[in-house]
N, C-alpha and C positions, 0 to 999 in steps of 0.2 A: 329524099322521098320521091314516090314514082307518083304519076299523076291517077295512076289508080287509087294510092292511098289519101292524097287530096281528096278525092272524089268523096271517099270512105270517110275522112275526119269531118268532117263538111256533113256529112248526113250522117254519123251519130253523134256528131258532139257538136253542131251548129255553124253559124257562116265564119264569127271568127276563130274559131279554132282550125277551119280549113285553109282560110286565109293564112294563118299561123305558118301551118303545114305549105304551103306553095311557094310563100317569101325566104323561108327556111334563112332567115334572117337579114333579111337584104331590104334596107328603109326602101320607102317610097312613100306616094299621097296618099295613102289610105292601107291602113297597119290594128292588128289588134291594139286596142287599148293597156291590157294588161300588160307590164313588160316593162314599166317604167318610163313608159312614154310623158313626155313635160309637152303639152298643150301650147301652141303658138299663140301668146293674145294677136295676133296678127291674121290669124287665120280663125273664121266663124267657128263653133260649136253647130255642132250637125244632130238635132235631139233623139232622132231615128237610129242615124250609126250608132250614138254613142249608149242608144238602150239595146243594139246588138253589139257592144263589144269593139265597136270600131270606131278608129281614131281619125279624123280628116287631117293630113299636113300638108305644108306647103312641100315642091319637091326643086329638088337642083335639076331636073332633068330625070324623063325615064327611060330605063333602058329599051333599047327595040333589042328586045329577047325574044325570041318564038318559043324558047323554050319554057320560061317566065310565064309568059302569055298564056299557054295551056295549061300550066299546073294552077293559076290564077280559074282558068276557065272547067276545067275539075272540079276548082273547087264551090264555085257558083252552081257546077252543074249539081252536085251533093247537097245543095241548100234547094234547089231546085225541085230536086226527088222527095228531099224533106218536107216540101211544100206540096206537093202533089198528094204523098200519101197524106196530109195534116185535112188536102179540101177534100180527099174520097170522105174522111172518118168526119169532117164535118157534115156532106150532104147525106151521110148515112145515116146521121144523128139530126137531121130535121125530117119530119113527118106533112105529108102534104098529101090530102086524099086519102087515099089509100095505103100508101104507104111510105117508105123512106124515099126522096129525090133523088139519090143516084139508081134507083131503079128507072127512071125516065130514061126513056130514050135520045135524049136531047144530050142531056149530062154525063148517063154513060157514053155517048161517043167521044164526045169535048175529053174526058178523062183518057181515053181508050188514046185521041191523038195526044193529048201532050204525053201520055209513055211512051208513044210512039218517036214522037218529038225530041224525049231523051234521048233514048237508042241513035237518032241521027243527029245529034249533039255530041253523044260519046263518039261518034264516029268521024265526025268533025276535029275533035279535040288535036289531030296532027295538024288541020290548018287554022290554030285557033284564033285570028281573028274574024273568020266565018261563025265559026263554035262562038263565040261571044252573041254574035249577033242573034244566031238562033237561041241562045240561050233566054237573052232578053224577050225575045216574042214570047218564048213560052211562060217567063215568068208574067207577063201579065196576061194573058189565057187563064192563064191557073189563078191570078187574082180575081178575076173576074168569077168560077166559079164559088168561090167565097160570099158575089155577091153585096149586100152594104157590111157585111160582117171585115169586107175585105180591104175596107177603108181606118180600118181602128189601127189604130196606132201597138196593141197588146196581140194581134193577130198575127200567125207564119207569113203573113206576105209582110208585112214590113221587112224581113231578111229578105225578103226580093227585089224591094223597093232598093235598100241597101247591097246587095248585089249589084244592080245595073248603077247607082253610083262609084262602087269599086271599080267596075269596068271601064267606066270614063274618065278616072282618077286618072288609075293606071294607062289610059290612053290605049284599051284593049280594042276597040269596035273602031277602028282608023277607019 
């Protein structure tokens, strides 16, 4: 799989299915659930991951792959976009004043930088432990315009939440 198509599983079919797509079957600490995975009692349950699909393990060691590393960061970057367009269609479904909140001026900008934010993410993605980095700033930007909606545990930022745990699993943001 190319790290385009990471990019692409990851935002229509969510974070672990991109995940899926990036490891393209190569264990580490943090793996879809699905898959037969057996649960370490030695290793905590993680209640977030494990309501996105993903499994916390312990690891023998992670590879320092760059190339791992980007298709990992694709795939964060896919759940990222998915989160982006999740807070437009929310602040355009709350009413304030006048009219819907992403007509502000404030929130349309904040929106306008984290697309923008992507784009130099996707462009990152050859040195991705930079692209990690940025990845995570924007996922909590993007939480933030969620707002206290952004804190529920049933909300698209929890895959963001879960995201930037992936990344540290995987030892991506060195």
């Amino acid at each position: 799989m190319t790290i385009q198509e990471c990019e692409e599983r990851a935002y229509t079919d969510g974070l672990a299915a991109g995940l899926r797509t990036a490891l393209r079957g190569n264990p580490g600490p943090a793996m879809p659930s699905d898959g037969g995975i057996t649960p370490d009692p030695a290793v905590p349950g993680h209640r977030l991951a494990e309501a996105e699909g993903v499994a916390l393990l312990p690891s023998q060691g992670i590879p320092d792959d760059p190339e791992l590393s980007g298709r990992l960061a694709a795939a964060r970057l896919g759940t990222t976009r998915r989160a982006l367009e999740a807070a437009a269609r929310h602040l355009d479904g709350r009413i304030s004043g006048e009219g819907p909140l992403i007509q502000r001026q404030l929130l349309a900008g904040a929106i306008a930088d984290a697309a923008a934010g992507i784009e130099l993410a996707r462009a990152l993605l050859g040195t991705p432990y930079v692209a990690h980095e940025v990845i995570s700033d924007l996922g909590w930007e993007i939480t933030k315009l969620f707002g206290g909606a952004g804190y529920i545990t049933d909300q698209p930022t929890r895959a963001l939440y879960v995201s930037a745990l992936i990344a540290d699993a995987w030892g991506a943001t060195r």
